[in-house]
N, C-alpha and C positions, 0 to 999 in steps of 0.2 A: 743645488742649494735648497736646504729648507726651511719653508718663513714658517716662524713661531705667530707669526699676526696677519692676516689681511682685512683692507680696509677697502669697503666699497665704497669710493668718493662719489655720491650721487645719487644714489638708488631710487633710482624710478621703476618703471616697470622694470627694463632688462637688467639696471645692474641689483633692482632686488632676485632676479630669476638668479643670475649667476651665484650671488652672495648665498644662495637657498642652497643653491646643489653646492657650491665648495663647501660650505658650513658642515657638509657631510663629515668630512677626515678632517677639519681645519678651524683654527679658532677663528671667526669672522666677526668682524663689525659694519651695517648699517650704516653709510653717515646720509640721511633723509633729511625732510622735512618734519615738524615737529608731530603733524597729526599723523603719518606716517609710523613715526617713531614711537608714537603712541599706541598704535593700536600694534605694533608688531612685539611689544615689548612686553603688552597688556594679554594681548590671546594668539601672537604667533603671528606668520606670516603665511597666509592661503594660496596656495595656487594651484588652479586649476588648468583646465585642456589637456596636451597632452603628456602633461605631470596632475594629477592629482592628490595631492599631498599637505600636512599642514608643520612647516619647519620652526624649530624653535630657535630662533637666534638673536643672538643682542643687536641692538639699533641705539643708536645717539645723532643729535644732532652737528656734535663736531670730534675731529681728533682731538684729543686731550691730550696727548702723548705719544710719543714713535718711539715702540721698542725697534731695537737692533731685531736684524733681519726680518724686516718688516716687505709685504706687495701691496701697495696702493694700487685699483681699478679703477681709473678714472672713468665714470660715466656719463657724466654730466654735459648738459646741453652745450652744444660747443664754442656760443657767447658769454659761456658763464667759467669757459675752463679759466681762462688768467686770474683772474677775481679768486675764486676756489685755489688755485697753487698757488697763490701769492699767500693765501691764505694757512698754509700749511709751511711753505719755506722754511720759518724758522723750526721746525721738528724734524726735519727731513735727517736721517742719520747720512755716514757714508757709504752702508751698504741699503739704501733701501733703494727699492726696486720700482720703479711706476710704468703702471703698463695703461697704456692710452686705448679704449674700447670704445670709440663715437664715431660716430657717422662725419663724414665731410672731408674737407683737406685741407692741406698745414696745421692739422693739431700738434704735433711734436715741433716745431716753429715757434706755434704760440710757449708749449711747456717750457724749453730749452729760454726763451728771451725772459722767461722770469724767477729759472731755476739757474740757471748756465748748464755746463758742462761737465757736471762735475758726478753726478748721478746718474743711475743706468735709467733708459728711457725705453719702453719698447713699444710697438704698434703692433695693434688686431683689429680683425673688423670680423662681424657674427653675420648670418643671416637670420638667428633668432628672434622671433616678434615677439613681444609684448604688450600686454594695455592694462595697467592702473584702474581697475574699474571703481576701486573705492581703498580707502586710505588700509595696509594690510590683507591689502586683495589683488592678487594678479590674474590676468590671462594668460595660459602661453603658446605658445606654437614653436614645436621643436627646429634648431638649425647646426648651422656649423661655424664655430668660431674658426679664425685663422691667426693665427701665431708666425712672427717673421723677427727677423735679424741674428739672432746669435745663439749661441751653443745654451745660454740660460734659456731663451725662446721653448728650448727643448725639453728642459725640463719642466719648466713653466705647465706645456703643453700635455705631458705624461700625468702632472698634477690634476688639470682638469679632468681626463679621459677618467681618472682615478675617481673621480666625483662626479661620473655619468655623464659628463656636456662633451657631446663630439666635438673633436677637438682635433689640429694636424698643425705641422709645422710650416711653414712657407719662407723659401729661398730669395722671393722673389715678391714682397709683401708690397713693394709700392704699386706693382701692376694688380695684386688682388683689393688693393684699396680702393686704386681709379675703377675699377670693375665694378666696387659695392658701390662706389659716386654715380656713376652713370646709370643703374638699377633707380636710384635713389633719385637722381633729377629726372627719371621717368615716374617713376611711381607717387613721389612724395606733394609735389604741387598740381597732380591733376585728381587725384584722388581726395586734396583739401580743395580744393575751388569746385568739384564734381558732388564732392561729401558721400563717396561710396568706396564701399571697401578694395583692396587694393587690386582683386582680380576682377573685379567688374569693367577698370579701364582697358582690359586684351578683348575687346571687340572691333571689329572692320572700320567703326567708322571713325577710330581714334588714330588706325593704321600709321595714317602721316604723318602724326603728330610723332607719337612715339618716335617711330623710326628719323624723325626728324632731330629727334632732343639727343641720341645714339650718334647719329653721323656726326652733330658739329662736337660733340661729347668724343668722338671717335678723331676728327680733325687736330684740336685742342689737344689732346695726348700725344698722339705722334709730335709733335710740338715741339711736347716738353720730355721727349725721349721713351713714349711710353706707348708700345704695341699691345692695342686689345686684340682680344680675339677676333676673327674675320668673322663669326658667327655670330658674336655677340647679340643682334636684334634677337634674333631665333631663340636662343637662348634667353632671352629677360622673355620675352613672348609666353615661352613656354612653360619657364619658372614663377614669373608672375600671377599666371591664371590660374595656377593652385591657391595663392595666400586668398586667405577669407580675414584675414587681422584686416584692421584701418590704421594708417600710416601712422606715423608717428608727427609728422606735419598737420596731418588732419587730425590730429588728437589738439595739437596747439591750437588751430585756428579754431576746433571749437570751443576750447578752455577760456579762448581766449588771450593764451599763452605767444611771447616772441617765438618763431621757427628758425630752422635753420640753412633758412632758404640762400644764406649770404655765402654761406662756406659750402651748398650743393652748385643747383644751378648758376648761382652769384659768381661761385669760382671759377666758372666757366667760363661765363662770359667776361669776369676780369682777366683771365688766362687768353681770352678770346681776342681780347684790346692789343694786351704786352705782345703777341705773335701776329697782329693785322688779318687773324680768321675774324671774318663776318659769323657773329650766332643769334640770329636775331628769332630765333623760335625759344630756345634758352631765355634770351634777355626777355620776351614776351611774356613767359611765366613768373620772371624774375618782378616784372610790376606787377602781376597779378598777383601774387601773393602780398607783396609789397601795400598793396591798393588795402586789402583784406585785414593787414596786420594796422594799417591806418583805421580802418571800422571798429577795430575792437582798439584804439586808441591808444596803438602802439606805435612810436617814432622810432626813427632809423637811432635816435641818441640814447634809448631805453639800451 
């Protein structure tokens, strides 16, 4: 299938990175913030690291209209998706396409109870970093998006590769999601409570902890039917102590911003209740953050 439109729901750092490199072969649209949408619209959108480039593409603050054959990327923080797709429902055509790119679990849960059934849904998860340094200004740090469920997945995915974002298909998408969740309940709340960048936390004296927030993270899956890898510690270990980005949690607590700490670690430890695993190194982060998002005078009802 080929879409005449995609719409980046969200564009923050990553889903402006993505919207940058599709806008290559593809008509793209921005849906940002206003000062965002300003400065991208006024002199481009800059990104640097390991793209250096300045991309010229349109930005708006909302969809105004869904042509037929349209891909929606949802990006957006993943307390903000219901509110955001509630907000677009009535445009949705019958072939449009939403493909879900945010960190956490039960995003497609959330889409599905406010869209129904009725439109194709698909999930990815990146390891690509980003940081927002200034309104029209990205970081980046190259990765690998993954693509799963269905025969569209595939070409979806050939679409990317065509616009330079490494890019593969996966069979088996809900085990590489719980994979990016457990990366992410390591990395995201000790790196914002620490305030250093994300490879700083793969030192000896963090050891336990890590590998602690992996095991009940490792418990919790098998659970709910879902085999990680036996190596996984070794792996986040070894992966993590290359990134020099700061987390994308530790971008909120210092903005100021809610995180998304409910649907990482949060998830865990509510998956942790429903199956009677103990995760009390999980729920421990889970009020430290919690505590943090209280200082900058954010409540659990924000």
């Amino acid at each position: 299938m080929h879409f005449d439109k995609i719409f980046i729901l969200g564009a923050g750092a990553i889903g402006s990175v993505c919207g940058a490199f599709l806008s290559r072969g593809n008509n793209v649209t921005l849906i940002g913030n206003k000062a965002h949408v300003k400065a991208v619209n006024s002199r481009g959108l800059s990104i640097t690291g390991d793209v250096n480039e300045t991309f010229q593409l349109k930005a708006d603050t909302e969809i105004r209209n869904m042509p037929k054959k349209t891909l929606v990327i949802l990006t957006t923080k993943v307390h903000d998706t219901a509110e955001t797709v509630e907000g677009i429902k009535s445009l949705l055509k019958k072939d449009t396409v939403l493909l879900i790119l945010q960190n956490g679990l039960g995003n497609e849960e959330i889409v599905r109870n406010v869209i129904g059934d009725k439109y194709q849904i698909l999930r990815g998860v990146t390891t690509m970093a980003a940081e927002l340094s200034k309104s029209g200004e990205v970081r980046y740090w190259k990765g690998r998006t993954i693509i799963g469920q269905d025969r569209l997945a595939r070409e979806i995915v050939r679409m990317f590769k065509a616009c330079r974002l490494e890019t593969r298909f996966s069979g088996r998408i809900d085990n590489d999601v719980w994979v990016k969740l457990v990366v992410n309940c390591v990395v995201n709340p000790l790196t914002a409570i620490l305030r250093v960048a994300d490879g700083a936390i793969i030192v000896d004296s963090l050891k336990t902890v890590r590998h602690e927030i992996v095991k009940e993270c490792t418990q919790v899956a098998k659970a709910e039917g879902i085999i990680l890898p036996a190596d996984l510690m070794r792996r986040i270990d070894e992966q993590v102590a290359k990134y020099t980005n700061f987390s994308s949690m530790y971008q909120d607590i210092v903005k100021g911003k809610k995180t998304e700490i409910d649907f990482l670690n949060g998830k865990i430890v509510e998956l942790g209740v429903k199956h009677h695993i103990p995760t009390p190194v999980n729920t421990t982060f889970l009020c430290f953050i919690k505590f943090l998002e209280g200082k900058n005078g954010i409540s659990k009802h924000d």
